[in-house]
C-alpha positions as CSV (number, residue, x, y, z in Angstrom):
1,X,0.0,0.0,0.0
2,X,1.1,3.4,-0.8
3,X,1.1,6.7,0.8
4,X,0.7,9.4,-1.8
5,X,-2.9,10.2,-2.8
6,X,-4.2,12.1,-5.6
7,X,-7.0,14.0,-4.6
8,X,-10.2,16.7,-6.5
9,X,-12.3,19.3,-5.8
10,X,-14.0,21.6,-8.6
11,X,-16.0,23.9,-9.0
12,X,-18.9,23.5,-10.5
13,X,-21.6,26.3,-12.5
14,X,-24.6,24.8,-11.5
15,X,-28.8,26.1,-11.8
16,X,-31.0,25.5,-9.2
17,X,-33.9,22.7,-10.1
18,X,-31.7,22.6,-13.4
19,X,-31.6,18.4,-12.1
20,X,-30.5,17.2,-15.3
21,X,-27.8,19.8,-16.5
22,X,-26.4,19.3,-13.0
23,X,-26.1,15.5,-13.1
24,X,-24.2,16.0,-16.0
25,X,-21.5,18.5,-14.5
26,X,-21.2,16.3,-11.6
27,X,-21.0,13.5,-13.9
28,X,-18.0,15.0,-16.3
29,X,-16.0,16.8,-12.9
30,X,-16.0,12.8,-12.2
31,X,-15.1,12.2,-15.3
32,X,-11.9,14.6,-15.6
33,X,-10.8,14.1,-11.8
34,X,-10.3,10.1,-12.8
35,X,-8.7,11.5,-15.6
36,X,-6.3,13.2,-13.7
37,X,-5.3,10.1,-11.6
38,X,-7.6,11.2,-8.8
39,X,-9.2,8.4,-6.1
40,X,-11.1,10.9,-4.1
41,X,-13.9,13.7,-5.7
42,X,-14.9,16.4,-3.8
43,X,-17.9,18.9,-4.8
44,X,-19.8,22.0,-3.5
45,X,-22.8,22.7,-1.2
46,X,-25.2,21.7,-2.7
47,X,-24.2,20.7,-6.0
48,X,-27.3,18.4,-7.0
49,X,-29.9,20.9,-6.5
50,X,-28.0,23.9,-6.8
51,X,-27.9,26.6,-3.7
52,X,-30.0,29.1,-5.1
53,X,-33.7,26.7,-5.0
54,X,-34.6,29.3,-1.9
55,X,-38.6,27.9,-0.7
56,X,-38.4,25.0,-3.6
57,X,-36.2,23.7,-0.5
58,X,-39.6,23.1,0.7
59,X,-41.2,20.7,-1.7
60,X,-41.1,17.4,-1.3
61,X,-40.5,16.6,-5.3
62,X,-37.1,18.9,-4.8
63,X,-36.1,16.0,-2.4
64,X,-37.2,12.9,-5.0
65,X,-35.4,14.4,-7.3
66,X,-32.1,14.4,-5.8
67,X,-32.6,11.1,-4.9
68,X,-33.5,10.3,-8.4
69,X,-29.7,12.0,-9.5
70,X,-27.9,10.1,-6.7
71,X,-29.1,7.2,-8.1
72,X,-27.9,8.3,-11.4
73,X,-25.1,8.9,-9.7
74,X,-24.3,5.4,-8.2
75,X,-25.4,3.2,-11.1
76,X,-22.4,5.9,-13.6
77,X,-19.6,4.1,-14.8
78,X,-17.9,7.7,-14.5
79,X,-18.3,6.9,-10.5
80,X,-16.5,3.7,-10.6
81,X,-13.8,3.4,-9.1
82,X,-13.5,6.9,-6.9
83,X,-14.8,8.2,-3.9
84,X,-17.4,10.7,-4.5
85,X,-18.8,13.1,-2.4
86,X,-21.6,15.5,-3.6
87,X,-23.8,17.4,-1.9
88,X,-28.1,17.4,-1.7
89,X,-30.9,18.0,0.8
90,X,-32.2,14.9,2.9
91,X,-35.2,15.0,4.8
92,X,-34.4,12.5,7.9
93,X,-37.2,12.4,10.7
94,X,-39.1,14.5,8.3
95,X,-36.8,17.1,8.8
96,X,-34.9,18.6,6.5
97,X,-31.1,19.0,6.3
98,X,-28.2,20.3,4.2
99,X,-26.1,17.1,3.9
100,X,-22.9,15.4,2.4
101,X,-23.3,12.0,1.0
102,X,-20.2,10.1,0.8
103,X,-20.1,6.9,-2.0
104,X,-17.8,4.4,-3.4
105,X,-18.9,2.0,-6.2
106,X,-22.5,1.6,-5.8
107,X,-22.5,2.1,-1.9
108,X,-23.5,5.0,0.3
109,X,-20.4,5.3,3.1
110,X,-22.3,8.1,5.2
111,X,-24.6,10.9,4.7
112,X,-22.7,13.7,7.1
113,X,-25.5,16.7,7.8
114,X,-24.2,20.5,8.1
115,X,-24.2,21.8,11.9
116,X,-23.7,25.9,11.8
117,X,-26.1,27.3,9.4
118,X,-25.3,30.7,7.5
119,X,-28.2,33.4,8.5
120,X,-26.0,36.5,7.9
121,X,-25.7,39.1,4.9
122,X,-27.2,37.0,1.9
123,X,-27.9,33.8,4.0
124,X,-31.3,32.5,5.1
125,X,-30.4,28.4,5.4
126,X,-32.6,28.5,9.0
127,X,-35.6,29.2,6.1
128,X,-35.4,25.4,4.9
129,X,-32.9,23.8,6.7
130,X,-32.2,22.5,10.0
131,X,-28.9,22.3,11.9
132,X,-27.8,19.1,13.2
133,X,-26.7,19.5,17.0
134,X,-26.0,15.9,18.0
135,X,-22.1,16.4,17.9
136,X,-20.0,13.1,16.9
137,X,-23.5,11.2,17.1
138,X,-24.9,9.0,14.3
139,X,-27.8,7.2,13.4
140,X,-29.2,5.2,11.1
141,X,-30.7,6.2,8.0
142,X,-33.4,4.6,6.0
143,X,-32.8,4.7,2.0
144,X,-35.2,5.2,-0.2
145,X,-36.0,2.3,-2.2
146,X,-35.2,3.7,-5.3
147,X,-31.7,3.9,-3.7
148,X,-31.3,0.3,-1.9
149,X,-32.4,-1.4,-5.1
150,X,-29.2,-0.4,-6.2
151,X,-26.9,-0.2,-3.0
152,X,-28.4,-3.4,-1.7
153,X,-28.6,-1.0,1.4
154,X,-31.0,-0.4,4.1
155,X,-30.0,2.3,6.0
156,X,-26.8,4.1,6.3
157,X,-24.9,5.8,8.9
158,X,-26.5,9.6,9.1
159,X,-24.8,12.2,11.0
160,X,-21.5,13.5,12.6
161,X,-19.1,11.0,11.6
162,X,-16.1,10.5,9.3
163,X,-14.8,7.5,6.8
164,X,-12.2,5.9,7.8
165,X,-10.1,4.0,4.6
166,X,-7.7,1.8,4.5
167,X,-5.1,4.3,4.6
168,X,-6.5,7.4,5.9
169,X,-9.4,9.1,7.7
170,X,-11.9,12.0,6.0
171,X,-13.7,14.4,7.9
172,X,-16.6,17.0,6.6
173,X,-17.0,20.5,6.7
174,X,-19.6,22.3,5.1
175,X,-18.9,25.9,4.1
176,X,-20.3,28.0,7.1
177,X,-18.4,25.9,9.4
178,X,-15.0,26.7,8.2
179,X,-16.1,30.1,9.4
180,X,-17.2,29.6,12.9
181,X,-15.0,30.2,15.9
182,X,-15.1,26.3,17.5
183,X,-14.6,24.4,13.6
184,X,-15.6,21.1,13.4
185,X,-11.8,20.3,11.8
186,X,-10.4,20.9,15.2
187,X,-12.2,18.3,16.8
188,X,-11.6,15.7,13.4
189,X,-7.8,16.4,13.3
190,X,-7.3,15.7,17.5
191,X,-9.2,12.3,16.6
192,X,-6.1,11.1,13.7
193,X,-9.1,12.4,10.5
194,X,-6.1,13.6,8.0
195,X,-8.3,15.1,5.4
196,X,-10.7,17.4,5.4
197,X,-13.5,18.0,2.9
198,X,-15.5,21.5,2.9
199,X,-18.1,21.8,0.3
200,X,-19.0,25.4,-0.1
201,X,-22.1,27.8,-1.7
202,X,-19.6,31.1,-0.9
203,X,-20.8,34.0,-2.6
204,X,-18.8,36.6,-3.7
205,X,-17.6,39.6,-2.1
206,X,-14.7,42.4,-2.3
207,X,-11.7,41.1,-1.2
208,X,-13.5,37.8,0.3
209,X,-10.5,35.4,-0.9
210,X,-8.3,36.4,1.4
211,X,-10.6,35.7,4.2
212,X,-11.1,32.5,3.1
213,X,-7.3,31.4,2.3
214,X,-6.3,32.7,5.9
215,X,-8.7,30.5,7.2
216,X,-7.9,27.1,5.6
217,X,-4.4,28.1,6.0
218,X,-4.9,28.2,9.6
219,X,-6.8,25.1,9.7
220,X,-4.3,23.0,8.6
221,X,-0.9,25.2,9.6
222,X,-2.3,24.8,13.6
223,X,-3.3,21.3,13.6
224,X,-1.6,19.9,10.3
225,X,-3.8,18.1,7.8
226,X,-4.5,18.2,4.1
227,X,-7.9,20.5,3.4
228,X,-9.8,20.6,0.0
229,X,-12.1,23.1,0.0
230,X,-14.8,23.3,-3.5
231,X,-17.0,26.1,-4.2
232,X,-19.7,26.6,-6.8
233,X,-19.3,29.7,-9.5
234,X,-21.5,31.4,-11.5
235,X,-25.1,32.4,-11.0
236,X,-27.5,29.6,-10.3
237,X,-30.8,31.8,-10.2
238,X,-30.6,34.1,-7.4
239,X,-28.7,37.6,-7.5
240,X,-25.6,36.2,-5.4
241,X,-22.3,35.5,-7.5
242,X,-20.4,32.5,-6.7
243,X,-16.8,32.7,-7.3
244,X,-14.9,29.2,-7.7
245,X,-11.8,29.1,-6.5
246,X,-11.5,25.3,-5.9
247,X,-8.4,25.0,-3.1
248,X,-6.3,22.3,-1.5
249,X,-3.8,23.1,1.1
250,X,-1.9,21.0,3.6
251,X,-0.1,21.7,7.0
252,X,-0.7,25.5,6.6
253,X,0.6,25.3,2.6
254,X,-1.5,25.9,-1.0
255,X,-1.2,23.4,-3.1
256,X,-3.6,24.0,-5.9
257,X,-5.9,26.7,-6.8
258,X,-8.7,27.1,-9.4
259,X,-10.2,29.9,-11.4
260,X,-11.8,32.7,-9.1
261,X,-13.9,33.9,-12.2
262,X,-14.6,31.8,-15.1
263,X,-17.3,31.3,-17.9
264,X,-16.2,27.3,-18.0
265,X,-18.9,25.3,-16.1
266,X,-17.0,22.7,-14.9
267,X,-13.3,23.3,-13.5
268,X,-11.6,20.5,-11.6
269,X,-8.4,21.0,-9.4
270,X,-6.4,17.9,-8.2
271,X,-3.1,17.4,-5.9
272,X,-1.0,14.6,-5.1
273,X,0.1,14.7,-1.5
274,X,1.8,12.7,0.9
275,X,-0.1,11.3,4.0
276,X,3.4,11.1,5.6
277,X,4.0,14.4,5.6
278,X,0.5,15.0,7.6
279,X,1.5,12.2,10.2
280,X,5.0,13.6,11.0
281,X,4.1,17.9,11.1
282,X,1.7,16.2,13.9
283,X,4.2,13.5,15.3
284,X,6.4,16.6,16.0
285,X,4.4,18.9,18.2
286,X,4.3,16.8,21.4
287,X,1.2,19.3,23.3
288,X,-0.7,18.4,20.0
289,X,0.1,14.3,21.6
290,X,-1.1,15.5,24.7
291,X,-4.5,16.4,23.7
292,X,-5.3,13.9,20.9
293,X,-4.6,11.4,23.8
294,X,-7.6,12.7,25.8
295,X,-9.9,13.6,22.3
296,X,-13.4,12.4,21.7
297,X,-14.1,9.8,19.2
298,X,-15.7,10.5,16.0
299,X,-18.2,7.4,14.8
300,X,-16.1,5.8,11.9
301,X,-17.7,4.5,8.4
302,X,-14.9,1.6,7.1
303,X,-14.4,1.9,3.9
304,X,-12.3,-1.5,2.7
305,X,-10.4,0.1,0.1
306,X,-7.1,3.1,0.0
307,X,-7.1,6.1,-1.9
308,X,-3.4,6.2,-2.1
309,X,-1.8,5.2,-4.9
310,X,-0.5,1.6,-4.9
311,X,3.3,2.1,-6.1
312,X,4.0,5.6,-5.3
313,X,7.4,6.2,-3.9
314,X,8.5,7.7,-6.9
315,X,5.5,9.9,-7.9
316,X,5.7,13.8,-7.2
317,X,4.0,15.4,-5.2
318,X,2.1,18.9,-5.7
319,X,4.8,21.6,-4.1
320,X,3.6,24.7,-2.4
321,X,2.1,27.8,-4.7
322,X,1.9,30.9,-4.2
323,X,-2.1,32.3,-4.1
324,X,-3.1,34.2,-6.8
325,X,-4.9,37.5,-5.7
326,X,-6.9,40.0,-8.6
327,X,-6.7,43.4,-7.8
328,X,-9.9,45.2,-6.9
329,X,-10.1,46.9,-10.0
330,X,-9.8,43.5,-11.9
331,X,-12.3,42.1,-9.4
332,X,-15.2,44.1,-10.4
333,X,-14.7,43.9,-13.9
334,X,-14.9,40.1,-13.6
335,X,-17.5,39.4,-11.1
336,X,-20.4,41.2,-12.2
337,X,-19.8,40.4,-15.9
338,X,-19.6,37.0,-15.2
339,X,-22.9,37.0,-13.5
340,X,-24.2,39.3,-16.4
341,X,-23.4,36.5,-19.1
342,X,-25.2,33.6,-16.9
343,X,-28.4,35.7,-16.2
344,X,-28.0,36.3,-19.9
345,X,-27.7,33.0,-21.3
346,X,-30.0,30.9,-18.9
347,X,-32.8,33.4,-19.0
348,X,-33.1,33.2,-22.6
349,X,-32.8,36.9,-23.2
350,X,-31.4,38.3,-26.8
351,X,-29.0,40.6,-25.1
352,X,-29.5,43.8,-22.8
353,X,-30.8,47.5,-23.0
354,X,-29.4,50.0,-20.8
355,X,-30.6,54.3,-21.0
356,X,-27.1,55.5,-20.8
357,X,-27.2,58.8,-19.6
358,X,-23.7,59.9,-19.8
359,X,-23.9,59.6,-15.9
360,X,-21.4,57.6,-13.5
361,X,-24.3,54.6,-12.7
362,X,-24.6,53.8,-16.4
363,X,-21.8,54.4,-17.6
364,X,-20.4,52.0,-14.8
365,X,-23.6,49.3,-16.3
366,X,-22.1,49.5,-19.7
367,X,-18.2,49.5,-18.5
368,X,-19.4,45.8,-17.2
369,X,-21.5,44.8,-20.3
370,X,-18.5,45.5,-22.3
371,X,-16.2,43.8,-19.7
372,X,-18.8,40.3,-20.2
373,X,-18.7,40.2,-23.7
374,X,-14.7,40.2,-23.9
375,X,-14.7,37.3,-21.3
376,X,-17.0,35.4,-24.2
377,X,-15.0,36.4,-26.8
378,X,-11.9,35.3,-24.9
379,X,-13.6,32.1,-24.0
380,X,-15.0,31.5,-27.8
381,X,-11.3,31.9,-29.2
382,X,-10.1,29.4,-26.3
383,X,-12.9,27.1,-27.7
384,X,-15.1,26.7,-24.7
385,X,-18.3,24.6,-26.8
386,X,-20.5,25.9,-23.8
387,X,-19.7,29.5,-24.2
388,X,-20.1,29.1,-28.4
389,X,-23.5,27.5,-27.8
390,X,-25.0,30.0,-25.3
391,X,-23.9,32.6,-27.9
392,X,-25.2,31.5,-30.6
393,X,-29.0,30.4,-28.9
394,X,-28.3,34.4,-27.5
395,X,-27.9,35.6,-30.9
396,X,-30.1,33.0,-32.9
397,X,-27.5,32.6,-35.0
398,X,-27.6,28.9,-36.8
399,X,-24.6,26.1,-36.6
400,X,-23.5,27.2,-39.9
401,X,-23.3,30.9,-39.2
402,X,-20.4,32.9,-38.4
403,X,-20.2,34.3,-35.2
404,X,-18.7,37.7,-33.8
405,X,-15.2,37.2,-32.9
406,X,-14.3,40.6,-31.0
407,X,-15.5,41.8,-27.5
408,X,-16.8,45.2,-29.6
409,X,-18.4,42.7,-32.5
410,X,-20.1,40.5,-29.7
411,X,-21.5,43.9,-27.9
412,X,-22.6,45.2,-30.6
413,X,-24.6,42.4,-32.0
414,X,-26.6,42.1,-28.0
415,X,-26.3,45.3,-26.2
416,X,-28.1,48.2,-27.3
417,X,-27.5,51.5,-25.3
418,X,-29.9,55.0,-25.8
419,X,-29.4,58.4,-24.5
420,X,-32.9,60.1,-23.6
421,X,-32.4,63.7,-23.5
422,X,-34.6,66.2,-23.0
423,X,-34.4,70.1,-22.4
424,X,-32.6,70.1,-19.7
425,X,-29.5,67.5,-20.7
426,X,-26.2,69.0,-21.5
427,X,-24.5,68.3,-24.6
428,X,-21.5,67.2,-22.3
429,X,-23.8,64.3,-20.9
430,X,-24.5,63.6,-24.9
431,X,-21.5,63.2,-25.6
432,X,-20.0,61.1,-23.4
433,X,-22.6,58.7,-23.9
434,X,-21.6,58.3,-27.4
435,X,-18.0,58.4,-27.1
436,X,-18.8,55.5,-24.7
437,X,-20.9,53.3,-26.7
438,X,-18.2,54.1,-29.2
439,X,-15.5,52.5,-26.9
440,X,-17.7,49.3,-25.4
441,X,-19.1,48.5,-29.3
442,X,-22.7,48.8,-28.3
443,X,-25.5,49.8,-30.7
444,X,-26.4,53.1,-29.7
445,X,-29.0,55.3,-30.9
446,X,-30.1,58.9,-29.5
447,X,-33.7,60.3,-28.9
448,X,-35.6,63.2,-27.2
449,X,-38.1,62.2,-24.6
450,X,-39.6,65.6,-23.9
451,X,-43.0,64.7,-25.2
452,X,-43.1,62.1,-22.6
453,X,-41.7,64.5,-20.0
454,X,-44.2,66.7,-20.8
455,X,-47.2,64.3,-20.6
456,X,-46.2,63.0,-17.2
457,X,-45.8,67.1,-15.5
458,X,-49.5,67.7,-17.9
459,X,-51.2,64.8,-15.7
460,X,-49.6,65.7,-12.2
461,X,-50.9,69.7,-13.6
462,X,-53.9,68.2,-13.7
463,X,-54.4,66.4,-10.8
464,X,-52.6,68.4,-8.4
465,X,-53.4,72.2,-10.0
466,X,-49.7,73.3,-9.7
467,X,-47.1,72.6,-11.6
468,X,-43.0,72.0,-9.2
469,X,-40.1,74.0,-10.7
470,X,-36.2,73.2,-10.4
471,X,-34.3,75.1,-7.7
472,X,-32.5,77.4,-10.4
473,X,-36.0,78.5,-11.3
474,X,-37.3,79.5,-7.6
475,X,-38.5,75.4,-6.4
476,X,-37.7,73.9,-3.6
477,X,-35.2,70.8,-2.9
478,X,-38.1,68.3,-3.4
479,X,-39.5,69.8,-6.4
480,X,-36.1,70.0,-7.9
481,X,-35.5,66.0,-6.9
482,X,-38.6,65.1,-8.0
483,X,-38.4,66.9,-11.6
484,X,-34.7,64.8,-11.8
485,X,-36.8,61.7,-10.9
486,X,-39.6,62.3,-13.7
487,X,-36.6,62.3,-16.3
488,X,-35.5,59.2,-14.6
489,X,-38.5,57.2,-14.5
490,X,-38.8,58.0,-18.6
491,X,-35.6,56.3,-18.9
492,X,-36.9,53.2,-17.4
């Protein structure tokens, strides 16, 4: 038996209730992690549902139908083989919970359910989900038929436990629970666990990366360990960004990193490590000894198989990297037009229309509509089929067309901007909305809404028997903010 084990996580661009398009991401990150010489397959919160299902949490079909992927799942010759851990809803006392489930060739090892639920900033998993609180407990788990028919499988360990292989231990975390103060990794890496799995639904912020490398850097430089940590990307319905970056570190070290922002749907990160070199950073602190020796048990699932590699002494292992950081600047014109071209494409829109005024707001709108369609037209000349497709369905362009090759060409052809003056717009304003559109590619066209102005102050004549005035023409502060918000309003 050898030590060295190669190990995935990914990142996957899923849509929420999209239960067939997902199964076939999870299916093909399989697919390209066994390519890779990978035993172990890691995935994000969430993964066979996608995150973003909000109160279709609720319905019972939303449940069926993960099991109906799992079992997809663990009849796929793509699953052979590897160790797979995804991540669904299970209902479990008729209570609902966001769970791990943990299978190797056609046999569920343990379905692990999340403890600290996220209920800050964008977060509402309290709405649909419970948190489990019995810690380094487990019970038994009835399968669903439709699941045992193939596992040969009654029930199944369910609850805070770990698998234990024939050469190594795996321990769960996921996403919110890499956050929290008392981490269940602490607890897992005092009981011998040597890997740790964190599936994640982490939405993008400003500077949010860093946070998160300090964090898994700590978990694994303080108590040693190896730590993949997956993420979901893209936007799967909801008006949250998820931003990738697929990481595995080990005793405080990087070792891989994947794409923070990225039109590919299915990205796949793998590192060959060596178990050893977990087992002696521990062997050497001798207080670490001293509490391991008085640790808690965690429940173990026996796996009888290794995910090391069986002649290994001379295979390589991943070396340290160093993290790659975007500036700010290159962050928001990333993240947003990332999003942009997934509403886009999965909402079956022709392309966007934006009033550009000339103003800072949209001019900043069309900065990141012309930012999206470079990203396509870099990811059409790198060949990315997905990205061609959506393109072309945008467009309605047929297989034998030609498509737009430029970022101006491919803005031009689904972005449409129009200034809306009126009497009271500066030719300044004009013209920086055409010098603009000029710069971006976008079709632009220029009109006078003062018709429509007029109507709208005619009506509130009417109905109010006075007519407001700006503040250079004797109004007050409200008349002069809501004459700015008639013009507004046209635009929309």
């Amino acid at each position: 038996m050898g030590r060295k084990a190669t190990l995935a996580c990914c990142s996957l661009n899923q849509w929420a209730l999209d239960f067939e398009g997902n199964l076939k991401r999870i299916l093909e990150s399989i697919k390209i992690a066994k390519e890779k010489g990978a035993s172990y397959r890691h995935g994000p919160e969430l993964e066979i549902t996608g995150y973003g299902c909000a109160d279709h949490f609720l319905e019972s079909d939303t449940l069926l139908h993960s099991w109906q992927v799992l079992a997809e799942l663990l009849q796929a010759s793509e699953a052979e083989g590897i160790v797979c851990d995804v991540g669904m809803p299970v209902m479990h006392k008729n209570t609902r919970y966001n769970c791990r489930v943990i299978f190797y060739n056609h046999e569920i090892l343990l379905i692990r359910p999340k403890f600290y639920l996220a209920m800050d900033g964008n977060y509402r998993e309290m709405r649909w989900f419970t948190p489990w609180t019995k810690l380094m407990q487990t019970e038994d788990f009835l399968l669903p038929k439709i699941i045992s028919d193939i596992t040969g499988q009654y029930v199944t360990p369910f609850g805070d436990g770990v698998v234990a292989t024939l050469d190594t231990c795996i321990g769960y975390e996921t996403c919110e629970e890499l956050f929290v103060g008392n981490s269940p990794h602490i607890a897992m890496g005092l009981d011998g666990v040597e890997i740790i799995c964190n599936g994640s639904g982490s939405h993008y912020e400003l500077r949010k990366l860093y946070k998160r490398v300090d964090l898994i850097k700590s978990a694994t430089s303080k108590a040693g360990g190896v730590y993949m940590y997956s993420n979901l990307i893209g936007c799967d319905g909801e008006r949250v960004y998820y931003d990738g970056c697929c990481m595995i570190a080990m005793n405080g070290e990087i070792l891989a990193q994947g794409s923070q922002f990225s039109l590919e749907e299915v990205e796949v990160v793998t590192a060959t490590v060596d178990l050893e070199d977990v087992r002696s950073y521990r062997g050497a602190s001798l207080s670490r000894g001293m509490q391991t020796a008085q640790a808690p048990s965690y429940p173990r699932s026996y796996l009888n198989a290794a995910i090391s590699h069986r002649s290994s002494l001379t295979m390589a292992c991943n070396s340290t990297i160093n993290v790659h950081y975007h500036m700010p600047e290159e962050e928001i014109s990333l993240g947003p037009p990332c999003w942009l071209w997934d509403y886009l494409r999965r909402s079956k829109m022709s392309g966007f229309f934006l009033p550009l005024s000339g103003g800072i707001d949209s001019s900043s709108v069309a900065c990141l509509v012309g930012a999206m369609c470079k990203l396509v037209a870099e990811a059409c000349r790198r060949g990315n089929r997905t990205v061609v497709a959506d393109l072309r369905a945008v467009l309605g362009a047929g297989e034998e067309e030609d498509l737009p090759t430029t970022g101006k060409e491919i803005c031009r052809a689904l972005f449409t901007t129009c200034y809306m003056g009126t009497a009271n717009s500066s030719q300044e304003t004009r013209e920086r909305a055409c010098k603009l559109a000029e710069q971006i590619g976008s079709n632009h066209i220029s009109i006078d809404i003062d018709e429509a102005v007029s109507a709208n102050m005619a009506i509130f004549g009417q109905a109010f028997e006075q007519m407001p005035k700006f503040k250079v023409h004797g109004g007050s502060s409200s008349e002069n903010l809501a004459l700015q918000n008639v013009q507004v309003c046209m635009n929309v």
